[in-house]
C-alpha positions, -999 to +999 in steps of 0.1 A: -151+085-121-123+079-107-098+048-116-080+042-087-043+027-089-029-001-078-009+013-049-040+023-033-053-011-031-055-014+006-035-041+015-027-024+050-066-027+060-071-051+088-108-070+072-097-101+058-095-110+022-117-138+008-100-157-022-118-179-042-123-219-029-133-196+006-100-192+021-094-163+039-055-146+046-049-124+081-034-094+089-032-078+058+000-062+071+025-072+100+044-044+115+067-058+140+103-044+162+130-055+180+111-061+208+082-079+189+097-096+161+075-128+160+043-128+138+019-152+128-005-154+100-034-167+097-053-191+068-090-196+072-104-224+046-139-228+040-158-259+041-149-270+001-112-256+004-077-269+006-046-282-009-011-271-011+003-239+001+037-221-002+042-191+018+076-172+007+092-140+016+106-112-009+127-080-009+110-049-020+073-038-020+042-052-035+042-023-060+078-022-067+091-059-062+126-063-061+136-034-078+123-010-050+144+008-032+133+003+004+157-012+028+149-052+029+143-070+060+132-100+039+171-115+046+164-114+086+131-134+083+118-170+087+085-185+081+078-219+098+059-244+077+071-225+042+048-255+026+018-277+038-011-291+029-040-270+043-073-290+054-104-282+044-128-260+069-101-251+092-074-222+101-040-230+101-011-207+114+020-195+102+047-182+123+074-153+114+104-144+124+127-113+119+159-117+134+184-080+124+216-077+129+228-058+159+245-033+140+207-025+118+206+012+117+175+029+127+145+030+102+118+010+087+125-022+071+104-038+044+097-067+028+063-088+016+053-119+025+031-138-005+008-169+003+004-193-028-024-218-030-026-246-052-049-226-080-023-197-084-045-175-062-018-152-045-022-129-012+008-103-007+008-093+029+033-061+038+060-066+064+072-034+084+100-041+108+107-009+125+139+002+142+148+030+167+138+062+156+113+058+121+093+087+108+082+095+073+066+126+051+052+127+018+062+152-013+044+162-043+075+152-070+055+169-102+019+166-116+005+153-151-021+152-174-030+128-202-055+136-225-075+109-250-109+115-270-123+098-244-107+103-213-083+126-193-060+117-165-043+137-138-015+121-126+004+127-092+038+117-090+049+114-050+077+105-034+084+094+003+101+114+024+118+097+059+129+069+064+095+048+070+070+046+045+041+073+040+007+062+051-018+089+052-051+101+037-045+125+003-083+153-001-081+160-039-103+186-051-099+197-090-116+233-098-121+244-138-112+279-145-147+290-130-137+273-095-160+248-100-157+217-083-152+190-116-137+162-095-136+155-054-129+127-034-108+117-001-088+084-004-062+064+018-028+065+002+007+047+009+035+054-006+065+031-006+099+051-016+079+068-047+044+062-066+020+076-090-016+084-086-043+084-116-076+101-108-094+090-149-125+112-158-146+110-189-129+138-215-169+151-218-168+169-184-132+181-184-131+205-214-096+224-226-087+250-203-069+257-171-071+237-142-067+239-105-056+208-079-059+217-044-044+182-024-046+179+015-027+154+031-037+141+065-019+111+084-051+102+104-054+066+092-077+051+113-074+015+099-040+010+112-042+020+145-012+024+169+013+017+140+001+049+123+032+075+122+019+107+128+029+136+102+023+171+098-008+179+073+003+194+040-016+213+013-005+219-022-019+237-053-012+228-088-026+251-125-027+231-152-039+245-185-050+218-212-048+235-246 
């Protein structure tokens, strides 16, 4: 089955997330502009929860930290508390800022805001400021394949294309040399400047041979609404032969 990697971990869904001592983090993304630059977040705590939290913003990506490549916004922004003492059974509310510099060319801004509690426990939430004119694309960089005794694993290297980051839905089919389907599934994808994806299946029901990857990429992503760039579908075919 597949493994899925961390990159796909949906941190752009909008269902909130229920750490442990029941306190619960919303949005799982903010995506504000120019013209909406305040945010807030929310923190649910359950009935048995509380205790100090420190909310703190960073440059980068969740997947790449500080050595990503995206354009930071996290410079422009300003969270008001940074620290308090949440109460048990209540929401409290965060509020963000992001204040650019007039001169701020056009394009999508990043940065990631991370809410500490007391235990350790750690929610990322991405930050999308958007300026002017943002658009974004997706391109197959190269394909892999690792092979063990007990597993193999097709890896797809992707870049982003654009100056936003990709968000979009990737239909991966993989075919043995009879065109039989071995491996299918459709999954949400976001990539932020570049990222790799691992599909793992047990080496039993992928024999040595060739190989065919048909991937369709769709930008249809239902889950995040209005802030959803649109972008053309794409299709690409890979052969791989494992020897």
């Amino acid at each position: 089955m597949i493994a899925l990697p961390p990159l796909m971990v949906l941190l752009l869904c909008f269902f909130p997330l229920l750490l442990p001592a029941q306190m619960v983090v919303q949005p799982f993304a903010l995506f504000l502009d120019p013209l909406h630059a305040e945010g807030q977040i929310r923190i649910m705590t359950g009935p048995v929860a509380g205790g100090p939290l420190r909310i703190s913003i960073e440059s980068g990506t969740p997947e790449h930290g500080s050595t990503s490549t995206s354009a930071s916004c996290a410079a422009w922004c300003s969270v008001d508390p940074e620290e308090f003492k949440a109460t048990a059974g209540q929401e409290h509310t965060v509020s963000l800022r992001v204040q650019p510099p007039a001169d701020a060319a056009d394009g999508e801004y990043r940065a990631f805001i991370s809410v500490v509690v007391e235990a350790g426990d750690t929610v990322v939430i991405p930050l999308h400021f958007r300026i002017g004119d943002v658009y974004s694309d997706v391109k197959l960089a190269n394909v892999g394949v690792e092979r063990t005794t007990e597993e193999v694993h097709f890896l797809l290297y992707l870049q982003q294309l654009g100056n936003a980051a990709y968000h979009g839905n990737l239909h991966i089919t993989i075919q043995d040399g009879k065109s039989r389907a071995v491996f299918e599934s459709r999954d949400p994808v976001d990539i932020y400047d570049r990222g790799t994806l691992r599909y793992t299946l047990p080496a039993s029901k992928v024999p040595k041979g060739r190989y065919k990857i048909f991937l369709d990429f769709d930008s249809d992503r239902v889950d995040l609404g209005g802030h959803a760039l649109p972008v053309l579908p794409k299709k690409f075919t890979v052969e791989i032969a494992m020897s």
